[in-house]
C-alpha positions, -999 to +999 in steps of 0.1 A: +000+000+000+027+020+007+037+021-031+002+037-041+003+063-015+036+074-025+024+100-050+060+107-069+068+065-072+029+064-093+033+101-113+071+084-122+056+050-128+029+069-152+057+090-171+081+056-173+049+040-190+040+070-214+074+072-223+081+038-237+048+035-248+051+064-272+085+051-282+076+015-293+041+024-309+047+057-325+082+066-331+104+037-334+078+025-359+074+059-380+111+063-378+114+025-389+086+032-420+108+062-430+140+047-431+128+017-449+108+039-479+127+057-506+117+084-526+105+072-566+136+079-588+115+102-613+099+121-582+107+160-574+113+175-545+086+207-540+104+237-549+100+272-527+064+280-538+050+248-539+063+243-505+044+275-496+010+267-513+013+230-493+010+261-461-014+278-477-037+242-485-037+232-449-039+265-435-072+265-454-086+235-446-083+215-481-074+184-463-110+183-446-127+174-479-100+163-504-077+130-503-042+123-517-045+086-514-055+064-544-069+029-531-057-005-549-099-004-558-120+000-588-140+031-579-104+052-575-088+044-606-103+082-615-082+095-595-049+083-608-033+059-631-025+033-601-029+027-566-004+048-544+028+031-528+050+038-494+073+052-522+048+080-531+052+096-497+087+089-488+098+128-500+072+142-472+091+154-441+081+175-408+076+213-417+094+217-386+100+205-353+068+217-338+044+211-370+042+172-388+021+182-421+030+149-431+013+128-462-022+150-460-036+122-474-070+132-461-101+109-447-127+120-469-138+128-504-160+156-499-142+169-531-126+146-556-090+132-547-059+156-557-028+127-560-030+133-601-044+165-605-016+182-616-025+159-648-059+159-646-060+199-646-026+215-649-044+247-665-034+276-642-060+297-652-090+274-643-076+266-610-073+303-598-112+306-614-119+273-594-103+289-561-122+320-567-154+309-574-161+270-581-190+275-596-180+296-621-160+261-636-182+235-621-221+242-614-228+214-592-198+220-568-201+218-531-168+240-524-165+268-507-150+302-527-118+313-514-121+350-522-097+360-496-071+348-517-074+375-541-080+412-545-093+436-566-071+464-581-083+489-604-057+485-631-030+458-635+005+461-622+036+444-640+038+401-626+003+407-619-022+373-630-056+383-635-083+364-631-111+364-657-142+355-637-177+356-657-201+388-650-227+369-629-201+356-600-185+389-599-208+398-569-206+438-581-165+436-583-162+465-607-122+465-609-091+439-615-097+402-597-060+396-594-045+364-576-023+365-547+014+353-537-010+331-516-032+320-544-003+316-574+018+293-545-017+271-539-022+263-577+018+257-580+013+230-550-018+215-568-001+216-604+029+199-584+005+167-575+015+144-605+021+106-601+053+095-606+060+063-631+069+037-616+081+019-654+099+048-665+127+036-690+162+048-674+194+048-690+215+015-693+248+015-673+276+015-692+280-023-673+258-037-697+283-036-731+313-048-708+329-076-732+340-094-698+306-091-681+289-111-708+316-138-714+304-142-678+272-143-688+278-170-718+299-196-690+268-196-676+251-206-710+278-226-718+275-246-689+239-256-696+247-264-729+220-240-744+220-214-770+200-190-747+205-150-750+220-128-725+205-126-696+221-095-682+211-076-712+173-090-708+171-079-669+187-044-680+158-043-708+129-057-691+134-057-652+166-030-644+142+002-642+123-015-610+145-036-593+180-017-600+210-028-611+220-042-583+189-063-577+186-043-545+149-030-556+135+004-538+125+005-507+082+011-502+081+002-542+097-028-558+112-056-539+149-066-536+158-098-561+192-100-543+184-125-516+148-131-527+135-169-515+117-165-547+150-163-567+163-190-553+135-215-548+129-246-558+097-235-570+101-229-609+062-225-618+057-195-593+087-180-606+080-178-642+046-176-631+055-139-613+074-132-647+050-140-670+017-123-653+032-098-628+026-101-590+005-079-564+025-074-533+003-049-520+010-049-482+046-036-492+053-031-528+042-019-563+018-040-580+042-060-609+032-057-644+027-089-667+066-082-679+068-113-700+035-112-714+035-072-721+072-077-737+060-106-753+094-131-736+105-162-755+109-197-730+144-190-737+146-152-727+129-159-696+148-191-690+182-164-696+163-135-672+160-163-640+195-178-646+208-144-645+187-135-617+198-167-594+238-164-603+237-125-598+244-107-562+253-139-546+224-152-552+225-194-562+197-206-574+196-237-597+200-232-629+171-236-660+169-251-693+147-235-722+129-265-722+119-261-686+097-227-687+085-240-721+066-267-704+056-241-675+046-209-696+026-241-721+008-252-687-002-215-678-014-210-710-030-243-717-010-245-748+000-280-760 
């Protein structure tokens, strides 16, 4: 009894438990996600003004009623040409150390989602008419107007961006509607909100035209005694832009190769299966596209892709014959 009467011993107890709570279920964990999530090779860093129009989006309350998450669902494939990835978010950091405007990837869809606008309406001009008065662009619109983010001037000043706003929303506004720094940094943010491709092509390595790398490559042919292509040249072509020269993959987007049980197991059919017809990985990664089927792979190419795969990066896998992912890409195809 003597313990709960002892007012510091239970307020240091409390704190002790608050403490470690907070460390092992928020920020070991967040700091964990973070280090493990890298940014999209083809993805931008916001420069000075769309940094500022992020400020001006939450200090306005955008994230009440629009999202910047698109699901791995039917209904949001509107909203952007994939689902969204770890990778997507892995550029967001603290404004500061007192403010975390981290992913603003919102909880409801009052408005329409914003993670592809930038594509889906990168015209500067309707997006100031849409801030101004969303009405004026889209009749049915729930919004509210933001006409505190612009101001009327009687004639133009040089750098000034007028607005053109239609007689019967003008509300009696006899001069200039001109946009704001505030207004200009907003529409900059939104035009910034463009997926990133996750297939872009990248430039091959010089690596890949090394005279010593593929006489590698054709002892490993050699020893199979096959007439197969090169397999580092097919990985660099079909499989290099995702999961890196180095077969390390990218963190939050495509999984490592380098290591992968998949690589090396035993289990032929599910690999040229994963080749052939892609692969959802959703808790983690990037949904894989049907690489072999899109690039239209020979047995022997993808046969040359998994022997490269399972002697590359210390990997050591067994190796394949032609013949082998013949039979397996004619069973998944009932082809006889």
């Amino acid at each position: 009894m003597e313990y709960f009467n002892n007012h510091k011993k239970l307020f240091l107890t409390a704190l002790f438990l608050f403490v470690g709570l907070t460390l092992l279920v928020a920020i070991i964990p967040a700091n964990k996600n973070q280090n493990n999530n890298q940014p999209l090779p083809q993805s931008k860093e916001l420069s000075a003004d769309e940094m500022q129009g992020k400020l001006v989006y939450i200090a306005n309350g955008c994230v009440a009623c629009h999202t910047q998450q698109v699901r791995n669902i039917e209904m949001d494939k509107v909203w952007g040409e994939r689902p969204g990835i770890p990778a997507d978010y892995a550029r967001v950091k603290r404004t500061d150390l007192w403010r975390n405007t981290a992913t603003l990837m919102g909880t409801e869809r009052t408005g329409p989602d914003l993670t592809n606008i930038g594509k889906r309406q990168p015209s500067e001009a309707w997006n100031l008419l849409h801030l101004y008065q969303p009405r004026a662009v889209v009749d049915e619109s729930v919004m509210p107007a933001y006409p505190w983010l612009f101001v009327v001037k009687s004639k133009l000043e040089p750098g000034d961006v007028e607005v053109v706003v239609p007689d019967k929303f003008r509300k009696n506004v006899t001069g200039k509607i001109v946009a704001s720094k505030e207004a200009l940094q907003l529409v900059a943010y939104l035009q910034s909100l463009v997926q990133t491709d996750l297939y872009a092509a990248q430039k091959s390595p010089e690596f890949l035209y090394s005279d010593a790398e593929d006489a590698e490559q054709a002892e490993i042919n050699d020893s199979l005694a096959s007439s197969l292509p090169n397999g580092r040249r097919l990985y660099a072509a079909n499989c290099q832009s995702c999961h890196q020269s180095n077969g390390e993959g990218l963190p939050g987007a495509f999984p490592p190769l380098k290591g992968s049980p998949i690589v090396d197991s035993d289990n032929l059919e599910m690999y040229v299966q994963i080749i052939m017809e892609g692969y959802d990985a959703r808790e983690e990664y990037a949904v894989m596209n049907a690489v072999g089927r899109d690039n239209n792979l020979s047995p022997a190419e993808v046969a040359a892709i998994i022997n490269f795969e399972r002697s590359s990066w210390g990997n050591n896998g067994n190796m394949v014959t032609k013949e082998e992912v013949e039979k397996l890409i004619n069973e998944l195809y009932n082809l006889q």
